[in-house]
N, C-alpha and C positions, 0 to 999 in steps of 0.2 A: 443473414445468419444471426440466432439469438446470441446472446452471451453465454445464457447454455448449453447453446450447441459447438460452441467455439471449442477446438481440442488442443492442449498445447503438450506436447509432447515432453515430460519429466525429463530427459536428453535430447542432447542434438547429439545429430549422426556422427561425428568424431567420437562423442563421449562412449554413444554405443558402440562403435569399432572397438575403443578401448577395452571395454568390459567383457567383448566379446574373444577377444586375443588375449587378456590376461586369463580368465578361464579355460582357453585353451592350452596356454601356458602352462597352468596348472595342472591338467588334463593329462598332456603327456608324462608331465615329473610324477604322477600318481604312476601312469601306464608304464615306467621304464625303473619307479623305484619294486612293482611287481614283479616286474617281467626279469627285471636287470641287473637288481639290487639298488641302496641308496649310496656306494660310491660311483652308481654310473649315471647317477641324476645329477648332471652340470648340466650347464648352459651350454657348452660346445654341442651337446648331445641332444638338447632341446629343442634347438636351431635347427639342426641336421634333418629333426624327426621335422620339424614342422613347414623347411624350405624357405628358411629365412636364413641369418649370418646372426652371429652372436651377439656383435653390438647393437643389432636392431632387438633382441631380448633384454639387454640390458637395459633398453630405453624403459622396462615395464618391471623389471627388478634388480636394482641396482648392485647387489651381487646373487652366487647360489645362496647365500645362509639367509638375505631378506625372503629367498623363494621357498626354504627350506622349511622357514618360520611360518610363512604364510601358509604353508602346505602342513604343516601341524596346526597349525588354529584352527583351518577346514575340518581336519580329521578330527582333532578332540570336538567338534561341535557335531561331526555325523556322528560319531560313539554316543556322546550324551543325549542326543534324538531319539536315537534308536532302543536307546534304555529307556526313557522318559517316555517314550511311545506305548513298551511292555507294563510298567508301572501305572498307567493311568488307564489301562482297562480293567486296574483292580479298585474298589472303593478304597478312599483315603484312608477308612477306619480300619482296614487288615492292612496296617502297618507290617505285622509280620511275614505277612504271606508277598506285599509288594518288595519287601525287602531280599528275599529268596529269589524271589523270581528275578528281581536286577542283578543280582548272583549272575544268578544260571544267563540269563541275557549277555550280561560282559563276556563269559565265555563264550557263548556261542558266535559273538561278533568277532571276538579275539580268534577263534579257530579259521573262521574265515578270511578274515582280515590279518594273517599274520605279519606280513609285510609292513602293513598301514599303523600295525599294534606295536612290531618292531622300531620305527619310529618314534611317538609318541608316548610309550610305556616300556621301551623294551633297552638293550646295548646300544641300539643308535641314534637315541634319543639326545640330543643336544643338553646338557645340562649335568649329565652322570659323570661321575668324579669331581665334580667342580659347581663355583658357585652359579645358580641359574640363575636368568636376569629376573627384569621384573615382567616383562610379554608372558617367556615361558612359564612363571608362577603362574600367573592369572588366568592362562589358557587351559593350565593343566586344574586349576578350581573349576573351571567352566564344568571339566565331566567329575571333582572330587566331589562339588555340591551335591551333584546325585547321591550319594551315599551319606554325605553329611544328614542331607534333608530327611534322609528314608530312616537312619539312626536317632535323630533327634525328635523324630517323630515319636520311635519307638520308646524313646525315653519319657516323651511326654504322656503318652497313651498309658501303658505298663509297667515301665521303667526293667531296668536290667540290672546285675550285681558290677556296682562299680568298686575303688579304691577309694578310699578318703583322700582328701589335700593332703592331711600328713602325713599318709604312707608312702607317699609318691619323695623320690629326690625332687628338690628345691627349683634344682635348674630344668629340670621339667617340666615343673609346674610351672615355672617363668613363661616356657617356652607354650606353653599348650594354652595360657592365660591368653598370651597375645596372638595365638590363631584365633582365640575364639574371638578377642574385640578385633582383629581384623577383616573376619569374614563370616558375623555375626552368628557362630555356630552355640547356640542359646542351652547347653548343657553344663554343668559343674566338669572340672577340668577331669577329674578321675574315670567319667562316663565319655570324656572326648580320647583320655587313653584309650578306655577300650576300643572304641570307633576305630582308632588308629591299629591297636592289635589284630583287629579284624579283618582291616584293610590290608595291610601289611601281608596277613596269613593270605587272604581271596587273591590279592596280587601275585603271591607270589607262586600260588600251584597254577594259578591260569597263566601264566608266564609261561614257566617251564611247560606249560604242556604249548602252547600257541607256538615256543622259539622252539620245539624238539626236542627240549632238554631231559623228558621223561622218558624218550620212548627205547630206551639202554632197559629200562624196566617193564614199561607201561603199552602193550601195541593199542591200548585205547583207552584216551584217559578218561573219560564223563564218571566212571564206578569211584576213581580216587576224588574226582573233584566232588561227589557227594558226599563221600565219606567225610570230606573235609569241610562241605558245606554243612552238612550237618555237627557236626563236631562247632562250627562258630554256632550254629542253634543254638547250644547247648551252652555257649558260653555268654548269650544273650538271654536265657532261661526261655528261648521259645521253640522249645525242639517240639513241642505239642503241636506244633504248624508243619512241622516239617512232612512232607507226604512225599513219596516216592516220583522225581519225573514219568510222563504219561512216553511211549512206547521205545 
């Protein structure tokens, strides 16, 4: 046998068992935070589902919050996929129109996914009321870049009506300086408020409509979440892009 045709396998068969039972792992905490909700996603529970005992789960995550963790990093990197997926069948040059359209995408992943959104973005998200570590920061950039990119794009293409440095409070500006040197978001800080007002507004009607919280009002929310999409158009100066969802 050549040396080329020599195969050496990237794992050995332990490594693969591993890989193959931590996904599984994973697998069920996904299926029993849907089905269950996420105070019934333990370990005791995970065991149970899979016909093992607890301590042999723990051999693979050393408690539920390492697995809870792990299971948000998953989730915030299929969200960002799955946007990243809709935005790259538009040319880079309609900033505008990719930018909408990841809108509408986050929600429609969010309607489906409310569970998964509930975790990650929503009341059971690990980090609400209190300070996050630094895992949850970073994970939670993984999908904020999406919008970062798509916003700083739009600023570099067209630009938008921002604030000046010094119409903003001080400790703002501290604060908005140092998102931007640390996660290189390449806009003057008044243009990364608005990002953030934007953000803020898109999160929080896709929220409420994803956790139930509209439907006291709303029996269907897509008409308010335009009204609202459009309205950030408008405070992006690109309401000229904005076209009605197709059916």
């Amino acid at each position: 046998m050549s040396q080329g045709d020599a195969h050496v396998a990237p794992y050995s068969r332990r490594e693969r068992l591993r890989i193959a039972t931590i996904r599984e792992i994973k697998g069920v905490a996904r299926m029993l935070l849907v089905q269950e909700g996420p105070e019934n996603v333990t370990i005791r529970a995970i065991a149970r589902e899979m016909g093992m005992t607890a301590p042999a789960v723990y051999r693979y995550f050393s408690s539920r919050d390492a697995l809870i963790l792990q299971l948000r990093v998953d989730i915030f990197a299929e969200m960002a996929r799955q946007l990243r997926s809709v935005i790259e069948e538009l040319p880079r040059e309609e900033a505008a129109r990719r930018l909408i359209e990841a809108a509408r995408a986050l929600r429609v992943w969010a309607i489906k996914h409310p569970h998964e959104f509930g975790l990650i973005l929503g009341p059971w998200a690990p980090g609400l009321g209190r300070e996050e570590t630094k895992p949850e920061r970073a994970m939670g950039w993984v999908f904020g870049s999406v919008f970062a990119e798509l916003i700083s794009e739009l600023w570099r293409v067209r630009g938008f009506p921002a604030p000046k440095e010094d119409e903003l409070d001080p400790r703002l500006v501290r604060q908005l300086t140092s998102m931007s040197a640390g996660h290189g978001v390449d806009m003057p800080v008044g243009a990364i408020a608005v990002m953030l007002r934007c953000w803020a507004r898109m999160y929080g009607v896709v929220s409420m409509e994803a956790l139930g919280h509209m439907s006291f009002a709303l029996a269907e929310g897509r008409p308010f979440f335009e009204f609202e999409l459009r309205g950030l158009c408008s405070v992006l100066d690109i309401e000229e892009f904005y076209d009605e969802p197709a059916g």
